[in-house]
N, C-alpha and C positions, 0 to 999 in steps of 0.2 A: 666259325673259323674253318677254312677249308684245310684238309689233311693231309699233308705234307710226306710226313713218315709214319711209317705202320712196320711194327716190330713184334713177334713174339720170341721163344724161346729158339728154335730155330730160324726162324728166318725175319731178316730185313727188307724194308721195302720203302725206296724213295721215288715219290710221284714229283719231285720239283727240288730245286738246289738251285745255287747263284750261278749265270753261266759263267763266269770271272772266276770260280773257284771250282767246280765240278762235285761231286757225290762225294759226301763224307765218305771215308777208310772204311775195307771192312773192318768186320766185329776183330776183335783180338784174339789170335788163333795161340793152342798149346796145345803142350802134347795130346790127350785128347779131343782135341775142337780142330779142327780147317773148315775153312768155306770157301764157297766158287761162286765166282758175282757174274750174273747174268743181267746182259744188257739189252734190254729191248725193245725193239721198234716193231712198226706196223701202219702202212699205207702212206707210203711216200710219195708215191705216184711219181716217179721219176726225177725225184727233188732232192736234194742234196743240205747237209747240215751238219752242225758237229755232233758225233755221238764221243761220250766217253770211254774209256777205256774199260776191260774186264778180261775174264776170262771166255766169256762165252758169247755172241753177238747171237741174238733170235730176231727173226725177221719174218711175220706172221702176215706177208701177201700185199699184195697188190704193189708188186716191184714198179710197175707200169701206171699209165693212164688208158691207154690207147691199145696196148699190148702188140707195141711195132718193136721188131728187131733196133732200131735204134735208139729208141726209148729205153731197151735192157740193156744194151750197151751203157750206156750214160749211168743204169743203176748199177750194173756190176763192174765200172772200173772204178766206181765210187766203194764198192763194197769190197774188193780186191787191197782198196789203201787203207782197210781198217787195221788196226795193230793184234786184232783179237785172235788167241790160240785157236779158235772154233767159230765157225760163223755157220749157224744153220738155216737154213731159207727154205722156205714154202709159196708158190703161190698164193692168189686169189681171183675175187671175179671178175677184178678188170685186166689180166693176163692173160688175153684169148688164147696167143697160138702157144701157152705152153697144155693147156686142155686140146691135142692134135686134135682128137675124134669129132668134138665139139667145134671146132676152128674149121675144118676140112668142109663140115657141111654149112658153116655159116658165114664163112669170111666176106661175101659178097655182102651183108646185110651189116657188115659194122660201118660204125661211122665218122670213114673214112674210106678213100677213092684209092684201088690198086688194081690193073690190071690183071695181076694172077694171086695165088695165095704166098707168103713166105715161107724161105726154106725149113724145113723144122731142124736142118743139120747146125747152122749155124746157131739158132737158140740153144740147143742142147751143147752145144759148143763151153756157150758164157757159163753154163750152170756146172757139167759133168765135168770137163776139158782140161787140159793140161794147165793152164792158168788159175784155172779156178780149183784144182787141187795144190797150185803153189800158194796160193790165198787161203785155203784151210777155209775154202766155201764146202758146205753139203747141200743138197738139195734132196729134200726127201720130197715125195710126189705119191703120199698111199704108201709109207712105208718106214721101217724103224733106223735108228744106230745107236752106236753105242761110242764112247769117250771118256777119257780123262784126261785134268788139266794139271796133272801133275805126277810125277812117280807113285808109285804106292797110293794114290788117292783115290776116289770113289770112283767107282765105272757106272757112270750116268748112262742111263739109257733114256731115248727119248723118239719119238712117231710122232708126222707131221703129214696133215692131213689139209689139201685145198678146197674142199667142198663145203658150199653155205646154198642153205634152204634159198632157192631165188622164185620170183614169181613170172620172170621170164631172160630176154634175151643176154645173158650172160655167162662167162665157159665155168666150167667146174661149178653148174648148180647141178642144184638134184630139188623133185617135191618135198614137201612136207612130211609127205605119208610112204613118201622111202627111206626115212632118214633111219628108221630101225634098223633095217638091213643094212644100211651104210654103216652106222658107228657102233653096229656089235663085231666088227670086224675090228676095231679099237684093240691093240691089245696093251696089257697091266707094262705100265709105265711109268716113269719119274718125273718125267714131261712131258706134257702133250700138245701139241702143234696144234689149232683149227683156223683157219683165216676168220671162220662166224663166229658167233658165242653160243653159249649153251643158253636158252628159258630162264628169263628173267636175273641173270647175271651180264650188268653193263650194254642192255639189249634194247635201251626205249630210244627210238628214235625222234627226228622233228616231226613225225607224222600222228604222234602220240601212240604209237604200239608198240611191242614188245617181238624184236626179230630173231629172236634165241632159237635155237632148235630142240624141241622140246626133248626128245631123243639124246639129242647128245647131253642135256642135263642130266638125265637116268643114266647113262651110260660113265658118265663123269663119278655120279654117286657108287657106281659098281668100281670104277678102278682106281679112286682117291690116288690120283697124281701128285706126288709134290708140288710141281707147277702145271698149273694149264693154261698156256697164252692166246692170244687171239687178237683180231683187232674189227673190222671191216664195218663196222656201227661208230664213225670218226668221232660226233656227238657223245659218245657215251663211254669215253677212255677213263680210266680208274681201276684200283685195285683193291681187293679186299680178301685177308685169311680169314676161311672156312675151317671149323676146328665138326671131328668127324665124333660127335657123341654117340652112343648106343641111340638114342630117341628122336637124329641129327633128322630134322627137315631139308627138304632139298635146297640146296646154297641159293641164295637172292643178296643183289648188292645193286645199286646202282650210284650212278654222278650224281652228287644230290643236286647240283643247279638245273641240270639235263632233268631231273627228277617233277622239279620247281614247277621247271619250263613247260610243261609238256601239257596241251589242252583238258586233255582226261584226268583232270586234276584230281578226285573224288579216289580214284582206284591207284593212281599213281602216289597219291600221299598214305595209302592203306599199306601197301607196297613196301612203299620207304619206312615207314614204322616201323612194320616187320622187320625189315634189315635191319634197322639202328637198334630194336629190340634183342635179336638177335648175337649182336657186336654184344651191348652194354651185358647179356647174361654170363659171356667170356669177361667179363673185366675190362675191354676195350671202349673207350671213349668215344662217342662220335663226334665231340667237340674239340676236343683236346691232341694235336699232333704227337705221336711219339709215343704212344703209351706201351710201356710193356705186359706182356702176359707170359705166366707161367702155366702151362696148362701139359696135362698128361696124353692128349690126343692125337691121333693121325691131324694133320692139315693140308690144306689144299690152298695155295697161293693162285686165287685167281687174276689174269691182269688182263683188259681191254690197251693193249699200249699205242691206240691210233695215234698218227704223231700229225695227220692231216688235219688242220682248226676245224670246228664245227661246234653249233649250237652257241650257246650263252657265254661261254668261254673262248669263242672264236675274237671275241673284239674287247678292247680293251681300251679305254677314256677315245669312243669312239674309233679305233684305226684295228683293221685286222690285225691278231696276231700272224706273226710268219710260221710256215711250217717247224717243227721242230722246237718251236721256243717257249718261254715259263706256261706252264699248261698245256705243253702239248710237247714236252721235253720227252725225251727215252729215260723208260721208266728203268729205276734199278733194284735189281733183287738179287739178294746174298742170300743161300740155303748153307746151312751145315749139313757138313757131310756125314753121313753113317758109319 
């Protein structure tokens, strides 16, 4: 049975809900309990859908397809009409010209025909601008903020970061064997933005390997984030809490159909044991939606929230699914607050 909702003690987590009815309530708040419901997307490619309502919108890259100024336009007056107190946004690596450096020397090799490069003034326009601070957009770019969604209520801090391990022509990559350097610069957070994933968390693609950075896993294990989102492996969207034992192995989760799927079936099903092993030592069901846990540990709410179809779940009695829709809906997560 595929898994819907995933709850512990702190936090909820809905991977799917009726569109006709939207995300159960959060959890029932008192004197002391509040929660802030984060709602999150990732790789829209310029595509438009319903997201539900919350406190906080995450948007974990690749605003674009093509990474043309009017392609961002179309995403952020789409993003501008969200109702959300908070909307945080990051690129990804199909968002050339907001990686200027990167853009500057390559614009002539994308693919697509322009005379000159575009302006970076107006990009930086839709993200920073007067507009997009009456829309309660942030756009962190390699860098932190800090928020609350209510008087007296938690002061979230959170750092979003658009760099993913690539193998070539695309903006905000970095090698493999720079990612050290990259994401010790990481700092102790509540949330943490990556457009890629970390090693073997939501990482196997249809090529049958594993596009995590292995670095930013270690690096995830040093600064147990509340949440860490991410998207850019569309095939491989799901969520799963990571409970931080003294003896904690480093986090593994994957889509178990993505899992199924995948050629290297021998080491991908070794994999997913592990994972399911892992959940079922927490009390958590791999079968069973919904299960609760009581547990005494730090946790880390990992979520791949591609909302672009891909892989096994992309088609449905034959007909693709549409972007955004059951399977590839924006995921929702309720944290309790501290």
């Amino acid at each position: 049975m595929r898994r819907t909702l995933i709850r512990s003690r702190t936090s909820v987590v809905q991977l799917e809900y009726p569109p006709e009815e939207g995300p159960r309530p959060k959890p029932q708040e008192s004197s002391d309990a509040h929660w802030t419901r984060f709602v999150l997307i990732s790789d829209t490619h310029t595509s438009t859908f319903p997201v539900p309502d919350g406190d906080v919108l995450l948007h974990t890259g690749d605003l674009t397809q093509m990474g043309t100024l009017k392609e961002l336009e179309t995403t952020m007056e789409w993003l501008y009409a969200l109702p959300h107190q908070v909307k945080i946004v990051i690129a990804g690596n199909h968002d050339y010209a907001l990686d200027h450096e990167w853009y500057a020397e390559n614009w002539r090799e994308l693919p697509f025909h322009r005379k000159e490069p575009e302006s970076a003034e107006p990009i930086r326009e839709f993200l920073k601008g007067p507009r997009a601070v009456r829309a309660n957009v942030v756009y962190l770019q390699s860098e932190g903020h800090k928020f609350r969604v209510r008087e007296g209520g938690q002061e979230w801090t959170v750092y979003g970061s658009p760099h993913t391990p690539t193998r070539g022509g695309w903006g905000f990559g970095y090698k493999p064997e720079n990612g050290e350097a990259l994401v010790s610069q990481f700092p102790k957070t509540d949330i943490l933005l990556t457009h890629g994933p970390p090693r073997d968390v939501f990482d196997y693609t249809n090529r049958s390997d594993s596009a995590g950075c292995p670095a930013l896993s270690r690096r995830v294990m040093e600064l147990k984030p509340k949440l860490h989102a991410f998207g850019h492996i569309h095939e491989a969207r799901g969520a799963y809490i990571h409970f931080w034992r003294p003896d904690s192995s480093p986090p593994s989760a994957q889509n178990e159909p993505q899992a199924e799927d995948v050629k290297d079936t021998f080491w991908t099903k070794i994999k997913l044991f592990k994972a399911k092993k892992a959940l079922e030592r927490f009390g958590i069901s791999t079968a069973v939606p919904g299960t609760v846990v009581d547990e005494p540990f730090e946790q880390t709410v990992f979520v791949n929230g591609a909302n672009w179809p891909a892989g096994q779940r992309a088609w449905n009695n034959g007909r693709r699914v549409k972007i955004g829709a059951v399977g590839f809906q924006p995921i929702v997560v309720d944290l309790m607050e501290a």
